[in-house]
C-alpha positions in Angstrom: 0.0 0.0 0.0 1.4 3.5 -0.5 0.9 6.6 1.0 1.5 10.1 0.1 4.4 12.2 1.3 3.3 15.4 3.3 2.2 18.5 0.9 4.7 21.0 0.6 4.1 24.0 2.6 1.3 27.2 0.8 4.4 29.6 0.9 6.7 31.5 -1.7 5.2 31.0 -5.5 2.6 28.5 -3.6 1.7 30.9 -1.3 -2.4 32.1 -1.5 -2.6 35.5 -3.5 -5.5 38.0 -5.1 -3.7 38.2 -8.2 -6.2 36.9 -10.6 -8.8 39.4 -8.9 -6.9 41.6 -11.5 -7.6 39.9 -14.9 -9.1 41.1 -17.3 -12.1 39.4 -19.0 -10.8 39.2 -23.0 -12.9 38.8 -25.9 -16.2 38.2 -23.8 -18.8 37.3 -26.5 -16.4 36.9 -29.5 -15.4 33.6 -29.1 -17.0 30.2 -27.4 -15.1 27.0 -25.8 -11.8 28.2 -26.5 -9.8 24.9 -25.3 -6.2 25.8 -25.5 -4.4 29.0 -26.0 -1.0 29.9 -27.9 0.5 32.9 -27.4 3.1 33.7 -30.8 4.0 36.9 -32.3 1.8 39.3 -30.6 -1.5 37.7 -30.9 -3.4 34.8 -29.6 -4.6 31.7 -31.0 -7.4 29.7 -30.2 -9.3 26.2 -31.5 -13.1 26.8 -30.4 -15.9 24.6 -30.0 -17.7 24.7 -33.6 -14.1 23.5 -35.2 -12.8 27.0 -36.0 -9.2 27.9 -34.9 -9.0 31.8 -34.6 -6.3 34.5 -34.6 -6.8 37.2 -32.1 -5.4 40.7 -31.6 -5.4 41.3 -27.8 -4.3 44.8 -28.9 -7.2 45.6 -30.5 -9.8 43.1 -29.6 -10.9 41.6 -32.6 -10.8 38.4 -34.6 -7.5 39.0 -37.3 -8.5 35.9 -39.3 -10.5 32.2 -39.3 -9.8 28.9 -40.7 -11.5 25.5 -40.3 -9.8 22.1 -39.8 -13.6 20.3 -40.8 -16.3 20.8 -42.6 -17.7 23.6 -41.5 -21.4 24.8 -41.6 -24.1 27.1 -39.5 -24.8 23.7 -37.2 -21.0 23.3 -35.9 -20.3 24.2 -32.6 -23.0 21.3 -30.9 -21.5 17.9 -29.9 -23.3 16.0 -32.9 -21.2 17.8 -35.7 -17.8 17.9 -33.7 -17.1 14.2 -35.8 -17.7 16.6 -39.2 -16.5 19.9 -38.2 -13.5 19.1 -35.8 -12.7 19.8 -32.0 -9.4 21.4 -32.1 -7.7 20.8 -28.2 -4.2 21.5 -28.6 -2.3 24.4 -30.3 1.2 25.2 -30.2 3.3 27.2 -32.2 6.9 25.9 -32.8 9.5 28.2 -31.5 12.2 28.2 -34.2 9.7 28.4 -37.3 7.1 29.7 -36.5 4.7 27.2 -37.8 1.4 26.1 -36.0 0.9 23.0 -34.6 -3.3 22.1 -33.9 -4.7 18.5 -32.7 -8.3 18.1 -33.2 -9.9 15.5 -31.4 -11.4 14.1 -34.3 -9.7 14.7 -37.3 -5.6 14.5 -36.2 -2.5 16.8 -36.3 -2.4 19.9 -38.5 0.3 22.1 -39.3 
């Protein structure tokens, strides 16, 4: 049987904090079930719910540009067409080239 060592103590980097409390809430409305984030070159990207991966401006607030891994059509975004129009869950970008790296769920690796 096996028992766990004794929790580090809630202090230095662990230690409780309000920092959050000062976040700011980003693209509220723009954008739904964003699953991972990647951070590359000054803006964000994003794979949401309905199969769409999205480049954002955090500068300015706004959607820069849109592509689809799937099929995409008016009825993604519900769990019944994430088979068709893809559930993209992982995003990276790779740190030498540049290039994008997006796993979907359904439909595999994209770069």
């Amino acid at each position: 049987y096996y028992t766990l060592p004794e929790p580090r103590p809630l202090e230095g980097a662990l230690a409780q904090n309000r920092e959050l409390q000062k976040a700011e809430l980003l693209f509220k409305g723009q954008i739904t079930g964003p699953e991972s984030l990647c951070f590359h070159g000054g803006f964000l990207y994003t794979g949401l719910n309905n199969g769409k991966v999205v480049k954002l401006s955090i500068q300015d607030q706004k959607q820069i540009s849109t592509f689809y891994l799937g099929n995409y059509s008016n009825e993604c975004g519900t769990y019944d067409k994430e088979p068709e129009c893809g559930r993209p869950l992982g995003i990276k970008a790779h740190p030498l080239t540049g290039d994008l790296y997006v796993l979907d769920a359904y439909l595999g690796l994209f770069v």
